[in-house]
C-alpha positions as CSV (number, residue, x, y, z in Angstrom):
1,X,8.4,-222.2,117.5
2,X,11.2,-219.6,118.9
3,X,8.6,-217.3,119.0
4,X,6.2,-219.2,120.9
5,X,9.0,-220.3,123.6
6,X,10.2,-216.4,123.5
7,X,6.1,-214.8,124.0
8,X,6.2,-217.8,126.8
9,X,9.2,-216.6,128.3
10,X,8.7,-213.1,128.5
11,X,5.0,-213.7,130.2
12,X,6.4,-216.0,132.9
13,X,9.0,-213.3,133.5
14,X,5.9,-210.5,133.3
15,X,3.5,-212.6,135.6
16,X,6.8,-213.4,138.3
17,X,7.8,-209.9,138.6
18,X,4.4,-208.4,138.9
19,X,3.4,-210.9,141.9
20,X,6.7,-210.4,143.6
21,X,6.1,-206.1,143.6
22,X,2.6,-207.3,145.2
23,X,4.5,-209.1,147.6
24,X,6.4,-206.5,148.9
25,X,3.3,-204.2,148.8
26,X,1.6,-206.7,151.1
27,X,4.0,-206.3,154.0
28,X,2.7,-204.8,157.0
29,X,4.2,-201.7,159.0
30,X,4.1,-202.7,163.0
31,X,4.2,-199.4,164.9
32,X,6.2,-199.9,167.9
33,X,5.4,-197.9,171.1
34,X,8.1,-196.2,172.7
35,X,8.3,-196.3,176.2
36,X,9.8,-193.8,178.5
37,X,12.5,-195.5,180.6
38,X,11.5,-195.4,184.6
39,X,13.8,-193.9,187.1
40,X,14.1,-194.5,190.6
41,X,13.6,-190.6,191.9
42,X,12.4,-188.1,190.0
43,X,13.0,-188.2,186.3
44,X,12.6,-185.4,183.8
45,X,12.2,-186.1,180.0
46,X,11.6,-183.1,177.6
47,X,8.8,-183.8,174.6
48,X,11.7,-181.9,172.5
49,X,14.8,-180.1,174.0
50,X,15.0,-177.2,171.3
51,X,12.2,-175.5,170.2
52,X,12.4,-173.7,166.7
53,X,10.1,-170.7,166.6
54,X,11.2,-170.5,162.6
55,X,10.9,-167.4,160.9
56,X,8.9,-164.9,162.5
57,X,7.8,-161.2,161.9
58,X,9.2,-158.2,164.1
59,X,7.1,-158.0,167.4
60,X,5.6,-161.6,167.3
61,X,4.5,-163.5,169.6
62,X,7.3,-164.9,171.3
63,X,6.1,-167.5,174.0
64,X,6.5,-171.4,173.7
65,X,6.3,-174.1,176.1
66,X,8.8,-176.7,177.0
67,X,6.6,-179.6,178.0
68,X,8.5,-182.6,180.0
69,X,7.1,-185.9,182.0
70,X,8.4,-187.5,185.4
71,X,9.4,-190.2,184.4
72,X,10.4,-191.4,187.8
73,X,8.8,-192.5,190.8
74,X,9.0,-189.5,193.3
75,X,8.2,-185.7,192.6
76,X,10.2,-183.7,190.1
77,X,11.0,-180.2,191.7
78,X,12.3,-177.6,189.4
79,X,14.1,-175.8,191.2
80,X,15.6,-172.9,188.7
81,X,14.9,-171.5,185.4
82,X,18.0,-169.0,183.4
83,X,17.8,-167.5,180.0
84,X,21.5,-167.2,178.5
85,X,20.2,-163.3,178.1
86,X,17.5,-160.9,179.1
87,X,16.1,-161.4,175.8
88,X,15.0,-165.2,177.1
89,X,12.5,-165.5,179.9
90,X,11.5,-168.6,181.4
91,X,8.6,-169.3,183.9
92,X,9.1,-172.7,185.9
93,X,6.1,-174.9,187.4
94,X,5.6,-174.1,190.8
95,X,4.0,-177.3,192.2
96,X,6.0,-180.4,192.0
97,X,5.4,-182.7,189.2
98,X,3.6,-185.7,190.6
99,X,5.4,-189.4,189.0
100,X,3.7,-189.9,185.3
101,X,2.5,-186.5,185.0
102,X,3.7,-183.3,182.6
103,X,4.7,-179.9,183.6
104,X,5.3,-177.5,181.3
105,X,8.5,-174.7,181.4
106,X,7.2,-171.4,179.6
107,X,10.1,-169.1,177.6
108,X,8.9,-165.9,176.3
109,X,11.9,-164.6,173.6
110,X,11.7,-161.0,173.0
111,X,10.6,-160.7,169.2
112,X,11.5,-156.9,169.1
113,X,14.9,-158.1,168.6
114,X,15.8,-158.6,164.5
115,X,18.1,-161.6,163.2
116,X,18.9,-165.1,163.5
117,X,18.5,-165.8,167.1
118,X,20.0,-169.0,169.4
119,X,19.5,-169.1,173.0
120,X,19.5,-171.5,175.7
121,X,17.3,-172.0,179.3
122,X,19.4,-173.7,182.1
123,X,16.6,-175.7,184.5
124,X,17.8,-177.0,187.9
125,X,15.6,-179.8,189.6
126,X,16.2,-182.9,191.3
127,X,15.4,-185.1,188.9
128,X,18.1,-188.0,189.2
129,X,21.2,-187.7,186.9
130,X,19.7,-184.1,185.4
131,X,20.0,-181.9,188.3
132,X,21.2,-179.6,185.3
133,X,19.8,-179.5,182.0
134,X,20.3,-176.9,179.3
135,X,17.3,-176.5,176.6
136,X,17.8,-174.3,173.1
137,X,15.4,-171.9,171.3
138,X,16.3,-170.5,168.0
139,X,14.6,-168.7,165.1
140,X,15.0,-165.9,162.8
141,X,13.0,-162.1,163.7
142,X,12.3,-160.0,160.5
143,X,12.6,-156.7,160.3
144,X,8.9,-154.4,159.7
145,X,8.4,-154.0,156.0
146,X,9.1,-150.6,154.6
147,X,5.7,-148.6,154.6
148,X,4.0,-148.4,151.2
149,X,5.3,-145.6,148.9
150,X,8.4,-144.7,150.9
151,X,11.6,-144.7,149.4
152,X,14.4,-146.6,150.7
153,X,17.3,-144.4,152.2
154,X,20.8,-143.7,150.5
């Protein structure tokens, strides 16, 4: 009989648990939709503020695009574009960004330079409450591999 209450037990116990883990399978994942927050002006709001070019080989390519939205409800004028260095060239739009649209803020990093790199682009607009705003590149340049069958130097 203890056995019979026992096998009885532990299948009620088996049966509970096994429709409780479908339970919590069952639940549903709701994206939500992030909205931009409007501005009365013009707005700027960057897609991503730094812009990791990761580990790249000596003389890579070394242009990437800041892309950012008006997020505000009169043209975004960027006014200035400055590299902390030589080494970082930016290229601004040239039109005004139109309310809802993108624009896009090239920076060419020179990639003849070896090492862990970090380096910032000031941009000037009239965007409301960002007249300045200070975006980050960073990365790491290797150096050229030694050329097969030369021997390293003492």
């Amino acid at each position: 009989m203890k056995r019979i209450i026992l096998l009885a037990a532990i299948t009620v116990f088996g049966v509970a648990t096994t429709n409780a883990q479908a339970k919590k399978a069952e639940k549903k994942v709701i994206p939500t939709k992030v909205e931009t927050p409007k501005v009365d002006g013009a707005g700027m709001v960057f897609e991503n503020e730094t812009i990791d070019y990761g580990t790249l080989p000596h003389n890579a390519e070394g242009t990437r695009e800041f892309v950012l939205t008006n997020n505000g409800n009169k043209p975004l004028t960027i006014e200035s574009t400055q590299g902390s260095c030589g080494c970082t060239v930016p290229t601004k739009p040239e039109k005004p960004i139109q309310p809802g649209e993108k624009g896009v803020i090239k920076v060419h990093y020179a990639t003849d330079r070896v090492g862990a790199f970090t380096k910032t682009v000031t941009v000037k607009s009239n965007a409301v409450g960002q007249e300045t705003k200070v975006l980050t590149i960073k990365g790491t340049i290797l150096p050229d591999a030694p050329a097969e069958g030369a021997t390293p130097a003492k």
